[in-house]
C-alpha positions as CSV (number, residue, x, y, z in Angstrom):
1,X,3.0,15.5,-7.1
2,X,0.5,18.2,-6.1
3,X,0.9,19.5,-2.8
4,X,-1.4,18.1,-0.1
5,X,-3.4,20.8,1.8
6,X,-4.7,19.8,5.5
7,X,-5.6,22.4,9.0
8,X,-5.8,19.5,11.2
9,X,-5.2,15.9,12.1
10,X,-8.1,14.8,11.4
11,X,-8.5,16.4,8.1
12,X,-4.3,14.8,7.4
13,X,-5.3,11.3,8.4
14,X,-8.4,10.9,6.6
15,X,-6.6,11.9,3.3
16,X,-4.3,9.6,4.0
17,X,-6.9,6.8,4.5
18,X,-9.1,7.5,1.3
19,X,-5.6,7.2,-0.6
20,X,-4.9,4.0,1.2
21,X,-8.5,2.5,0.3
22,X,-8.2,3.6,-2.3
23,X,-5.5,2.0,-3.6
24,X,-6.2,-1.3,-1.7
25,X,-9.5,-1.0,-3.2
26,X,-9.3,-1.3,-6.3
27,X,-7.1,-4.6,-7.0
28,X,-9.3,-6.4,-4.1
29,X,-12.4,-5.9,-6.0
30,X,-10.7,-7.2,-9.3
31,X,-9.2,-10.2,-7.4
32,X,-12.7,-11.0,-6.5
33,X,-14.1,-10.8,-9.9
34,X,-11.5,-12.6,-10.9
35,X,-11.6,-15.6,-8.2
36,X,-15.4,-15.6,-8.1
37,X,-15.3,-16.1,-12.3
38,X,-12.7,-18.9,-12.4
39,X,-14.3,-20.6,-9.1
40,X,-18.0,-20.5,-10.8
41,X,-15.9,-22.1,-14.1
42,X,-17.1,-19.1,-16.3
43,X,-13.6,-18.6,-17.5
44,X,-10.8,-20.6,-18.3
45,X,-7.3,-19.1,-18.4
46,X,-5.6,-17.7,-21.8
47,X,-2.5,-20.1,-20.5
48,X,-3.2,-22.5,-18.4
49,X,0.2,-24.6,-19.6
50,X,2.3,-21.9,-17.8
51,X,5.2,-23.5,-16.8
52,X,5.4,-23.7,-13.1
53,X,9.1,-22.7,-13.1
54,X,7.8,-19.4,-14.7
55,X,4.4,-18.9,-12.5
56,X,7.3,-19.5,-9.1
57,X,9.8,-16.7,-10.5
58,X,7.0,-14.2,-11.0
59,X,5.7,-15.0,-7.9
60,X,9.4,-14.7,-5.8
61,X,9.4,-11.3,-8.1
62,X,6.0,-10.1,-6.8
63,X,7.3,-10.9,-3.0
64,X,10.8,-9.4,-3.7
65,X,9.1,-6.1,-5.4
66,X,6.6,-5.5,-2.7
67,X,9.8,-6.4,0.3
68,X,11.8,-3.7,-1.8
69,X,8.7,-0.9,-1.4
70,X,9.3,-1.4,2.5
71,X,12.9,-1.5,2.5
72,X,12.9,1.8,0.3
73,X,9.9,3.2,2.7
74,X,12.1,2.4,6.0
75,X,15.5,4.4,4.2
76,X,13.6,7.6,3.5
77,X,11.9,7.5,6.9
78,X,14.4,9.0,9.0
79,X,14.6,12.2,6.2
80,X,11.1,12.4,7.2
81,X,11.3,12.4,10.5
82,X,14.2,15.4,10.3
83,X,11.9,17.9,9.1
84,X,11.4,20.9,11.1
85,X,7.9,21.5,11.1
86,X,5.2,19.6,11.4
87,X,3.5,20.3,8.5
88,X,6.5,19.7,6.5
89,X,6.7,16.2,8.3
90,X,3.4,15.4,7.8
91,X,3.4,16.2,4.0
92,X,6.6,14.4,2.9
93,X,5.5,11.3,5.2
94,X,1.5,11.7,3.0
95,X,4.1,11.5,-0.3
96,X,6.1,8.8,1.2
97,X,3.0,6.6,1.9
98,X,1.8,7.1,-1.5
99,X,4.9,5.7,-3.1
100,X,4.7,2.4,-0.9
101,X,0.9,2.3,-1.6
102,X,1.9,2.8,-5.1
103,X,4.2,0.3,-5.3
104,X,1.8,-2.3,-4.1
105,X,-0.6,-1.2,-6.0
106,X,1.2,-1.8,-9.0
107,X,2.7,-4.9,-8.1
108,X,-0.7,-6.1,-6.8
109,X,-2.4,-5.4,-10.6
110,X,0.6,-7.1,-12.6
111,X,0.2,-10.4,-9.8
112,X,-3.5,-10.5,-10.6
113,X,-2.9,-10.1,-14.5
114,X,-0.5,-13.2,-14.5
115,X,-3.4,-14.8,-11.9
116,X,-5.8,-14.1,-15.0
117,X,-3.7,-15.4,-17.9
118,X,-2.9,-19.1,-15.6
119,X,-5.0,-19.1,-13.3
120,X,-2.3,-20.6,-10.8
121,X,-3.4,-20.7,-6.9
122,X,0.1,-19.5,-6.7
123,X,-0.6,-16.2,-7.9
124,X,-4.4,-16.0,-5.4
125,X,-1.4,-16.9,-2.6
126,X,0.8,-14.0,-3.5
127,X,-1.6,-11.8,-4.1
128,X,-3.4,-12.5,-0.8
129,X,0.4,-12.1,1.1
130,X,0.7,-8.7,-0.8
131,X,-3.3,-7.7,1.1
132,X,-2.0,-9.0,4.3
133,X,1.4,-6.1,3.3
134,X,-1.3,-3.9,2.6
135,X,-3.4,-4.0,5.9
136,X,-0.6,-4.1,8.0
137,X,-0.4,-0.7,6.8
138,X,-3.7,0.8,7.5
139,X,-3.0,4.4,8.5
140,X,-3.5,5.5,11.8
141,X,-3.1,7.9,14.6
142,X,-0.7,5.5,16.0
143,X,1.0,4.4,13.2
144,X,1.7,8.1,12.1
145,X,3.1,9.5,15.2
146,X,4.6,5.9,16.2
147,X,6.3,6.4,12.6
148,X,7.7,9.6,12.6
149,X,8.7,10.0,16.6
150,X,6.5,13.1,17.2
151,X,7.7,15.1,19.7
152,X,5.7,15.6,22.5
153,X,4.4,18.9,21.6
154,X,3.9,17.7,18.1
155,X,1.9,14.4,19.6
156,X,-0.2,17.0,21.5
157,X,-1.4,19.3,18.0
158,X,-2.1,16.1,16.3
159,X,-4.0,14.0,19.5
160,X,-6.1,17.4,19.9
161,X,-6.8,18.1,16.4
162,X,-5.2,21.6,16.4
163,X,-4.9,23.4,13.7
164,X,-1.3,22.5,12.0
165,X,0.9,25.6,10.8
């Protein structure tokens, strides 16, 4: 992965967001196509007779992938937060954030292509859970010093948008 280049905190977070939007972005707008198109009856699903056994398994997958992302996310937290600097810190936590938005990304896109071939409200449920795992990770001041336990002089550079060596 290229490396990321930020001065400040400012500059850091805001990267971090447009990747984050980004990459909740795009499935939301397809879910809505896709919900607005079967609830207008313009479409009919390509399998409809999906067995519900089938439709329940993918969605438990779905859950269980996107639960996995977090778990993984939460074991490679505290190599983060070990780094010396805090640029170092900052960049591997920007890489670590992109795998778990990645992660829900994909899983997101494979839910709402089984939720186009059935048409299940199963799969609108799942994927809905999967935006709610999504917001609840809306990057943030907070949430990245909260995150990686800034020290207080590292708390100070980012609050005051100094430049970050």
């Amino acid at each position: 992965m290229k490396e990321i280049n930020f001065k400040n905190s400012v500059e850091y977070l805001n990267k971090l967001r447009s990747t984050f939007y980004i990459m909740v972005g795009i499935p939301l707008v397809l879910f809505l196509l896709i919900y607005l198109v079967f609830r207008e009856n313009m479409y009919t699903a390509i399998y409809p007779e999906m067995p519900t056994a089938i439709i329940k398994i993918l969605a438990a997958l779905f859950v269980i992938a996107a639960i996995l992302s977090f778990i993984y996310y939460f074991r490679e937290l505290p190599q983060v937060r070990n780094r010396k600097t805090l640029k170092e810190k900052l960049a591997q936590y920007y890489r670590l954030c992109n795998y778990k938005f990645g992660m829900l990304l994909i899983i997101s896109m494979l839910n709402l292509i089984c939720y186009f071939l059935s048409g299940h409200v199963l799969l609108a449920g799942v994927y809905i859970l999967l935006l709610i795992m999504f917001a609840l990770n809306n990057p943030s001041y907070y949430n990245v010093v909260g995150n990686l336990k800034l020290r207080k002089e590292e708390r100070e550079i980012m609050k005051n948008n100094s430049i970050i060596a």
